[in-house]
C-alpha positions, 0 to 999 in steps of 0.5 A: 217682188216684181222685178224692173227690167232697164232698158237703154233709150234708143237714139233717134234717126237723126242723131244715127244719121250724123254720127254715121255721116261723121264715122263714114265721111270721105278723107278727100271732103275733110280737106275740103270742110277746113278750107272752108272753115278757114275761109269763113273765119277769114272773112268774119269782121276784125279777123286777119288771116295772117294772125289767125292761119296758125291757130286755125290750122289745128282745126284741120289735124284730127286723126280722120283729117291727115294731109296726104304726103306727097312723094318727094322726087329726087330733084338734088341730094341732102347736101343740096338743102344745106349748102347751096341752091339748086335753083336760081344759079347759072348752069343748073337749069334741067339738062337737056338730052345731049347732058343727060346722054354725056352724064350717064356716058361718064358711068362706063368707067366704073362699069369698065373695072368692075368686069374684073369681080364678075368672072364668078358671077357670069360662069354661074349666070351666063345671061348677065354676060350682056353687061360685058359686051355693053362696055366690052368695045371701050375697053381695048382703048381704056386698058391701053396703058397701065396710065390711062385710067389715071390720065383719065381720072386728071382730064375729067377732075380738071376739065370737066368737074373744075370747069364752072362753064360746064352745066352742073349736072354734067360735073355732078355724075362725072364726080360721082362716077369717079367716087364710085371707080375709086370704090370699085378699085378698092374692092379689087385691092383688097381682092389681092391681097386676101390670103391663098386659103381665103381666095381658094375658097368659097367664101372668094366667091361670095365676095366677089358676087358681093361686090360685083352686084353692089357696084353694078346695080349702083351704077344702073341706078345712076345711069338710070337717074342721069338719063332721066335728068335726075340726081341720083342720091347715094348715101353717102357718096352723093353729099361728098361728091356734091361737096366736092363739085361746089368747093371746085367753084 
């Protein structure tokens, strides 16, 4: 018996030639062929761009055809999409130089208290001693009195951040820079109140490495945002704060 030897038909060159060109066809031309088939489906007779945008839409998502996202800036918090509008409102135009100056200034409070849970951090890191004499000049007139931070506190709460002549962004990092004094300050609270055979540990100074690089680096980020005439979005902190500053209006 002869045997029968089956082959598979080869596909011709121009049939190789359109699967190649489909398989190695660039993501940036496939934007690029759905513009155009919308548009010519939008110009073909008893066709209406506004009934048929929707449909012709999921022509362009196939698995080779996916959009780019584009990376959002951080222009204002959550809780700015949900209870009010950063545009269109008085005061909330971009910050000028002096703003974003005089926003990032307002950081040097909690920068001021959290000195006191970086004395472990500066012996094992002597070169981290530049963020106590950047604010080292303030604190003789801030820790003048027992009162000051809390005097302080009253002045920005009633002149700055309830004050709606003020621009926004300015009232923004002045609450936020109270959120994050007010969570510096608990940190050194609970420090206090830690029994001897805790604070006479090891375990005293992780918690103080802890908590100073949390709050410090928090801070540098918000200074770094404000100067740029950003809203830096905390979680958590920054929806309360922005609450805080609308319900002052």
């Amino acid at each position: 018996m002869s045997e029968r030897l089956y082959t598979v038909p080869r596909s011709s060159r121009k049939d190789r030639e359109s699967t190649a060109s489909i398989s190695l066809k660039p993501k940036r031309f496939c934007d690029l062929d759905c513009a155009v088939s919308i548009a010519a489906a939008c110009r073909a007779p008893q066709a209406s761009c506004s009934s048929n945008s929707k449909d012709l839409s999921l022509l362009c998502k196939p698995a080779t055809c996916r959009q780019r996202t584009r990376r959002k800036a951080l222009q204002a918090p959550k809780a700015a999409a949900q209870y009010g509008q950063m545009e269109g409102s008085p005061n909330r135009k971009p910050p000028g130089i002096f703003i974003r100056v005089l926003s990032a200034f307002f950081f040097m409070i909690p920068w001021m208290d959290v000195f006191l849970l970086g004395r472990e951090h500066y012996h094992r890191f002597p070169h981290t001693l530049i963020f106590y004499y950047l604010g080292k000049p303030l604190m003789p007139y801030y820790f003048i009195s027992q009162w000051a931070p809390l005097v302080l506190f009253f002045l920005m709460y009633l002149y700055v951040i309830r004050n709606t002549k003020l621009h926004h962004f300015m009232r923004f990092n002045c609450m936020q820079a109270i959120m994050l004094d007010i969570i510096t300050m608990v940190f050194n609270l609970l420090r206090s109140y830690f029994p001897a055979e805790f604070r006479w540990s090891i375990l005293m100074d992780v918690y103080d490495m802890f908590a100073f690089n949390m709050c410090m680096c928090t801070i540098v980020y918000c200074i770094f945002y404000a100067l740029r005439g950003r809203y830096a979005d905390i979680p958590y902190v920054s929806e309360s704060v922005y609450l805080q500053v609308e319900a002052s209006i």
